[in-house]
C-alpha positions in Angstrom: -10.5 -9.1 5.1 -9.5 -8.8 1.6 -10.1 -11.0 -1.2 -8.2 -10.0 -5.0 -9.4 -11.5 -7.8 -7.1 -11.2 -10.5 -8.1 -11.2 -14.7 -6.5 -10.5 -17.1 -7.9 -7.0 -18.3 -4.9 -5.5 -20.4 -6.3 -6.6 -23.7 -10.0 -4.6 -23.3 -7.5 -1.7 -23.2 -6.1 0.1 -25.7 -2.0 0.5 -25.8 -3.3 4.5 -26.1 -4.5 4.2 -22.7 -1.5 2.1 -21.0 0.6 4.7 -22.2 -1.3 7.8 -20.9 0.2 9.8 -17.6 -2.1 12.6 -16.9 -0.9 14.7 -20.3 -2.4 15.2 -23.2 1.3 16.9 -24.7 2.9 15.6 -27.1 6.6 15.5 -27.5 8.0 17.0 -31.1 11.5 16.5 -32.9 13.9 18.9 -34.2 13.8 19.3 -37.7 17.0 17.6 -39.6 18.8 21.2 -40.0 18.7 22.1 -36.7 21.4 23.3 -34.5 21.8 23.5 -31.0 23.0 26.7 -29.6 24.2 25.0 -26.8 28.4 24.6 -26.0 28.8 20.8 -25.2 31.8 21.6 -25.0 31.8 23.9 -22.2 31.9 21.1 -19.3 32.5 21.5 -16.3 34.0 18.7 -13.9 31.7 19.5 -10.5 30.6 16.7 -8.9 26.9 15.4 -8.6 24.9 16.5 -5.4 23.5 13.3 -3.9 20.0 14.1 -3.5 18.3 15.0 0.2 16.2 12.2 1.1 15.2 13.7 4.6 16.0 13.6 7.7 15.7 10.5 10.7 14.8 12.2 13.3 14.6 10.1 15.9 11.0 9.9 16.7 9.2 6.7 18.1 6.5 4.8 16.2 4.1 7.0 18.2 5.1 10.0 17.6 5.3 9.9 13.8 1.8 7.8 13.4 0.7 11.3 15.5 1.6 13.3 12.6 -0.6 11.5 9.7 -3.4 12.2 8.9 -4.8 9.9 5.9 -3.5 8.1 2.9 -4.3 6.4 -0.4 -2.9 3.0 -2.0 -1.2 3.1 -5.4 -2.6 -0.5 -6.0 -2.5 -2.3 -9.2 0.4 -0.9 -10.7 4.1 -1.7 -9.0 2.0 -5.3 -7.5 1.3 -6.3 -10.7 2.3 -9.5 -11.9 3.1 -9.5 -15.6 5.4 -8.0 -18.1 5.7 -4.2 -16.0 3.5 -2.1 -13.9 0.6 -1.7 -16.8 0.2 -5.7 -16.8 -3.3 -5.1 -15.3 -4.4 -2.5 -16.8 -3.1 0.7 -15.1 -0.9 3.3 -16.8 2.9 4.0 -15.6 3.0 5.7 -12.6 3.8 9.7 -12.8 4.9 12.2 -10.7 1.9 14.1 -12.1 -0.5 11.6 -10.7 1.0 11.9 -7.3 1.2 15.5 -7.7 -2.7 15.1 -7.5 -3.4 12.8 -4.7 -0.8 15.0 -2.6 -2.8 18.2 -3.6 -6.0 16.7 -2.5 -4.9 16.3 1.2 -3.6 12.5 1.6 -0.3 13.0 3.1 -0.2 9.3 2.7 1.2 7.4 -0.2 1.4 3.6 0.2 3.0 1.7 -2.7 2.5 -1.9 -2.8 5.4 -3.5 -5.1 5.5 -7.3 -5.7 9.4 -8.3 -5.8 9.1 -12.2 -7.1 9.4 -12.4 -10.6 12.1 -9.4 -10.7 14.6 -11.8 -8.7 17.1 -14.2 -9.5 16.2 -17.6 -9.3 20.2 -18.4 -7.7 20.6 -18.3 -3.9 21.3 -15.2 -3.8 17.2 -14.0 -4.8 19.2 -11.0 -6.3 16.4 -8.2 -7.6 16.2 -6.8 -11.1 18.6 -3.5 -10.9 16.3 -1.3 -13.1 13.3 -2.6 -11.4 14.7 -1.4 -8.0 15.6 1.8 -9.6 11.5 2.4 -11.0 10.4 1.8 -7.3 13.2 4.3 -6.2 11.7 6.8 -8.5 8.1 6.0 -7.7 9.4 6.5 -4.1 10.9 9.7 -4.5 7.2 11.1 -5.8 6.1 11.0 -2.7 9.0 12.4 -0.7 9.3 14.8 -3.0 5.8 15.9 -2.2 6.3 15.7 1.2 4.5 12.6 1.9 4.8 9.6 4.5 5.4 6.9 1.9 5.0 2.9 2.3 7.3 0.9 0.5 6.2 -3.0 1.2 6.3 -6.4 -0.4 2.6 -7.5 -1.8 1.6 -10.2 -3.6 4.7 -12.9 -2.1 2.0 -14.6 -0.6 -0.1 -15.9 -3.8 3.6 -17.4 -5.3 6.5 -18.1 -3.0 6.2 -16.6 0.9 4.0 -19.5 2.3 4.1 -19.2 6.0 3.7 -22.5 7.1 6.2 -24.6 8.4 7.4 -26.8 6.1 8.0 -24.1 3.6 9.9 -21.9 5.8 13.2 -23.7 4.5 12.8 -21.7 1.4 10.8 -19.1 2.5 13.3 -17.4 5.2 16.4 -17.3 3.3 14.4 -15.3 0.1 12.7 -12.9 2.7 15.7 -11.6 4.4 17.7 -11.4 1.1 14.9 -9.1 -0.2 14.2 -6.8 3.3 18.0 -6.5 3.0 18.2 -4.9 -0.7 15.5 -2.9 0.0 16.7 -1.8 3.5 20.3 -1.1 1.7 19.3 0.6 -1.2 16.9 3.0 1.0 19.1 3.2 4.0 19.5 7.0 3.6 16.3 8.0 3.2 14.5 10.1 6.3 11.6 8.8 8.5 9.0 9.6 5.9 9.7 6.2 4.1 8.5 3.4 6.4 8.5 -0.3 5.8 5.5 -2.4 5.7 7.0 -6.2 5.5 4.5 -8.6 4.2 1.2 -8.0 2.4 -1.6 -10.2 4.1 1.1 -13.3 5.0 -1.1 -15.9 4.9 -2.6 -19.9 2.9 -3.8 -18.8 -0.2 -7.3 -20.9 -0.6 -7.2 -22.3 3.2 -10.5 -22.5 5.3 -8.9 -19.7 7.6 -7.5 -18.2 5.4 -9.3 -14.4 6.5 -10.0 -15.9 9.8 -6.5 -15.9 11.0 -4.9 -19.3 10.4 -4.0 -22.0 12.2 -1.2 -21.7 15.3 1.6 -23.1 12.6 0.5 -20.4 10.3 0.5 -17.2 12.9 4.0 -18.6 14.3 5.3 -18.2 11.1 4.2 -14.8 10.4 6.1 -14.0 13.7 9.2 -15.7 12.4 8.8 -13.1 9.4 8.0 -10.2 10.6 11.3 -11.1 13.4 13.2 -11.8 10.5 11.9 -8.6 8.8 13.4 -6.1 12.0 16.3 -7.7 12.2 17.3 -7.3 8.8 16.3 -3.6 8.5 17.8 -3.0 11.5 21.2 -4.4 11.1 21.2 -2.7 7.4 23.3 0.2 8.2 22.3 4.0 7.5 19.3 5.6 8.8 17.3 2.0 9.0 17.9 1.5 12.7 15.6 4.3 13.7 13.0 3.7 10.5 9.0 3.6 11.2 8.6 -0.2 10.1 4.8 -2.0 10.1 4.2 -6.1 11.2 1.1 -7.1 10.8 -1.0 -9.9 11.7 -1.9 -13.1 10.1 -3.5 -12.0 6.9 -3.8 -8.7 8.0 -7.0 -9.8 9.9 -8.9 -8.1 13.0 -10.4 -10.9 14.6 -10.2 -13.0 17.4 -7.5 -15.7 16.0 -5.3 -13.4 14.7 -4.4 -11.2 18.0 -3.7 -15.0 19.3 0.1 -15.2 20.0 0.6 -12.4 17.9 3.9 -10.7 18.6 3.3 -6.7 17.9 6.2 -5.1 20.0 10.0 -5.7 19.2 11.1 -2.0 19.4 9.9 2.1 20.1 10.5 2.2 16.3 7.7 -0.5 15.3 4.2 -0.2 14.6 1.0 -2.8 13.5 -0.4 -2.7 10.3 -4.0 -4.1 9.6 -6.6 -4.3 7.0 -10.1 -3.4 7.9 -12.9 -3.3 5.0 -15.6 -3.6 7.6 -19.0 -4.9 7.2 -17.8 -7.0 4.3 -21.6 -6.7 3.4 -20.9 -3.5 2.4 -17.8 -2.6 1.3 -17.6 -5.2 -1.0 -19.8 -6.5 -4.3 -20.0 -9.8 -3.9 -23.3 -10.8 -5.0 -24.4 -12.9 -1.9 -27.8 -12.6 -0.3 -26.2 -10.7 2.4 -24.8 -8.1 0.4 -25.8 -4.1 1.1 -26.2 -1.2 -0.7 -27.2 0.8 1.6 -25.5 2.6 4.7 -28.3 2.9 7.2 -26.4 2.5 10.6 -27.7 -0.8 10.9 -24.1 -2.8 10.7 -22.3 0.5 12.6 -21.6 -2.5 15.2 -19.4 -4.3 13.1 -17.0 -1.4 12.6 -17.3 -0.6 16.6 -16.8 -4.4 16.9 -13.2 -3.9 15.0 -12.2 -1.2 16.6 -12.7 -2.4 19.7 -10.7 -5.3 18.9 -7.9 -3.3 17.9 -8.2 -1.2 21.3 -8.5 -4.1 23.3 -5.1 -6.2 21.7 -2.9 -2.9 20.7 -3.9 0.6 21.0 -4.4 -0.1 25.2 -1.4 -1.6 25.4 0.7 1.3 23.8 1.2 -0.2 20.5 0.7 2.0 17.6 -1.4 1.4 14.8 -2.5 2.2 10.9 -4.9 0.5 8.7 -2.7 0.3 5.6 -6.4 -0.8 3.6 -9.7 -0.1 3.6 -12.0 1.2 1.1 -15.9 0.3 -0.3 -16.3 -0.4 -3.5 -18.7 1.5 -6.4 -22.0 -0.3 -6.7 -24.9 0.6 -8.6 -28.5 1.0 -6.7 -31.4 0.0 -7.9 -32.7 3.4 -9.2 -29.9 3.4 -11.4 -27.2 6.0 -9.6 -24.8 4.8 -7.9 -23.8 4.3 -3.7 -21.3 7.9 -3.9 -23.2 9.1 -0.8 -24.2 6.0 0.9 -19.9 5.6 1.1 -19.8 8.9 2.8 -22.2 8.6 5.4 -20.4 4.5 6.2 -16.8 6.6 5.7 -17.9 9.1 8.6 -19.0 6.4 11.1 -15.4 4.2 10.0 -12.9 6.7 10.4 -14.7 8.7 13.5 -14.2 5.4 14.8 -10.1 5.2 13.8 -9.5 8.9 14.4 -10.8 8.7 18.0 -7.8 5.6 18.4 -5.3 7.8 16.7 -5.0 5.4 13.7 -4.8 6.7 10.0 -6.3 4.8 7.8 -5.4 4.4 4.0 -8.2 3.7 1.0 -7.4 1.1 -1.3 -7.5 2.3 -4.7 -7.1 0.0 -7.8 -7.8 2.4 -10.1 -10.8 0.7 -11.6 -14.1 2.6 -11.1 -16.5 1.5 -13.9 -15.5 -1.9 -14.6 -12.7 -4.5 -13.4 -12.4 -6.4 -10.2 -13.2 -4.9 -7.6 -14.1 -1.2 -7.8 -12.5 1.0 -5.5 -11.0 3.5 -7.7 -11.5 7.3 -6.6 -8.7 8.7 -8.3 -8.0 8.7 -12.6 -4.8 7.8 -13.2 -5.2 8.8 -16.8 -6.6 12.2 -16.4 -5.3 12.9 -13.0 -9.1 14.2 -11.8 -11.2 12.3 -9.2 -13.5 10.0 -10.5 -15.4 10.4 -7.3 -14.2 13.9 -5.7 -17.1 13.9 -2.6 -15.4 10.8 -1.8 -12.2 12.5 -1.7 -13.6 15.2 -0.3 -15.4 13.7 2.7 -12.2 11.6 3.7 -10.4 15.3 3.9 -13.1 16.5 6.0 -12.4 14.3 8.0 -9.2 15.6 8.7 -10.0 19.2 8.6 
């Protein structure tokens, strides 16, 4: 279960730093008196080549999940909310920076994107046109690199997608409009873009809010994700065959949440949930029960997820990927910090997802010595790895 704490960090960094991509080069002018050798006017009237987005090749939810291996979050960038993608801190996303994470191993890239405040206010909740067009190109990084790559919608659920049902008025209108300018402007890209359609749907500040919600509440994130398939679906072009994710209430593996949920509409669907299990430890959160060390003595709360999942989806035949999970940096009290504590708890979690078949994808916010939150393996402004045994131990995973 997640919890994001949002501050406002952008001003303890530098406008240096926001602009940085991974490249020190800097770009030079011609000098006034220069002239270009080139012809401009030797033109030639041959059409553009649409670009190859990949094939759809018809395999079932199964059968691609099969093929990944392990992943890593873009988070904090395309999900900000604020004037652009550096509003919390992060730089602009490259193709150099993904260029990286692809040559480390993840054949994953997930891209959560917050669509709210880049659509129109009318009835017709049309998205921002250049905004579209920087996902598109954040997109094509990955495919380029031959990556699966998850396209969702994040942070709805802190503004305007309240699934409850006295906001669904609004709520289901907005949703499909969105899933169906997505699903349009994408509908001819191959099966390694996949749709994840809400970002932990859930009451913001409720008592249950990472428990799995009340009845109302889990109804209504069936409604959506319904709502969600049948608007990709019916969207024309290669979106009837494409890998799409529903999730659960919240994201949440418990009890509550597998209650009435509705996993299965199609051989083309799969369940996405969030997992960063014992909470105790993958988290700083300063309570009494907090741990800094991985000893094995909480291994039973990550067989105790696991065997929910087995019990409510992977039994039954229903594919599954853990589109989060991560633990964060923490500082010991000799003064280094928990790098190989992570990598003995990472071997016990994703032994325990690999023997399920499930890939799993780390959460990565980019912020590794201060911010909320500090699951940041990867320097987006140097393109190195802050933490490459981290890195490293996730591939070996997969070797």
């Amino acid at each position: 279960m997640k919890r994001k704490f949002f501050a406002a960090i952008a001003a303890a960094i530098s406008m240096s730093f926001l602009l940085c991509s991974c490249s020190n080069n800097t770009s030079t002018s011609e000098p006034d008196d220069y002239i270009s050798d080139i012809d401009e006017t030797n033109d030639t009237d041959e059409p553009d080549v649409p670009k190859d987005h990949g094939e759809m090749r018809g395999l079932t939810a199964a059968e691609l999940i099969a093929e990944m291996k392990t992943g890593w979050n873009l988070g904090n960038s395309l999900d900000s909310i604020g004037a652009d993608e550096t509003a919390w801190g992060n730089p602009a996303t490259t193709k150099e920076m993904i260029d990286a994470v692809s040559a480390q191993g993840f054949d994953i890239l997930r891209i959560p994107v917050t669509w709210g405040q880049h659509m129109s206010r009318d009835s017709d909740y049309t998205v921002d046109t250049e905004f579209m067009a920087r996902v598109a190109e954040v997109v094509d990084y990955g495919i380029d690199n031959g990556m699966y790559v998850i396209l969702d919608t994040h942070h709805e659920p802190d503004s305007w997608l309240r699934p409850q049902s006295k906001s669904m008025e609004i709520v289901e209108p907005k949703f499909a409009a969105l899933w169906k300018q997505i699903s349009e402007h994408f509908a001819d890209y191959g099966d390694h873009l996949i749709f994840e359609g809400i970002n932990e749907a859930r009451i913001k500040g409720s008592s249950t809010e990472w428990t799995g919600g009340t009845a109302d509440e889990r109804e209504c994130v069936n409604r959506l994700n319904k709502i969600f398939v049948d608007t990709v679906r019916e969207s024309g072009g290669k979106n009837s065959q494409r890998l799409l994710l529903v999730s659960t209430y919240a994201h949440a593996v418990t009890p509550k949440a597998f209650d009435g949920f509705v996993a299965e509409y199609d051989q083309y669907t799969c369940v996405s949930l969030h997992a960063y299990t014992p909470y105790s430890f993958t988290y700083h959160n300063e309570e009494n029960y907090e741990t800094f060390k991985w000893d094995g003595k909480e291994k039973g709360s990550i067989d105790k997820v696991f065997k929910l999942i087995e019990k409510n989806l992977t039994s039954k035949g229903i594919p599954v990927i853990i589109t989060e999970y991560g633990a964060e940096r923490k500082q010991l009290d000799d003064g280094t910090y928990n790098t190989e504590e992570v990598i003995v708890w990472l071997n016990d979690y994703l032994g325990a997802a690999k023997e399920l078949g499930i890939p799993c994808v780390w959460w990565d916010n980019n912020y590794f010595e201060s911010g909320n939150e500090l699951f940041g393996i990867f320097n987006r402004n140097s393109c190195e790895w802050y933490s490459k045994e981290i890195a490293d131990a996730i591939m070996d995973m997969y070797a």
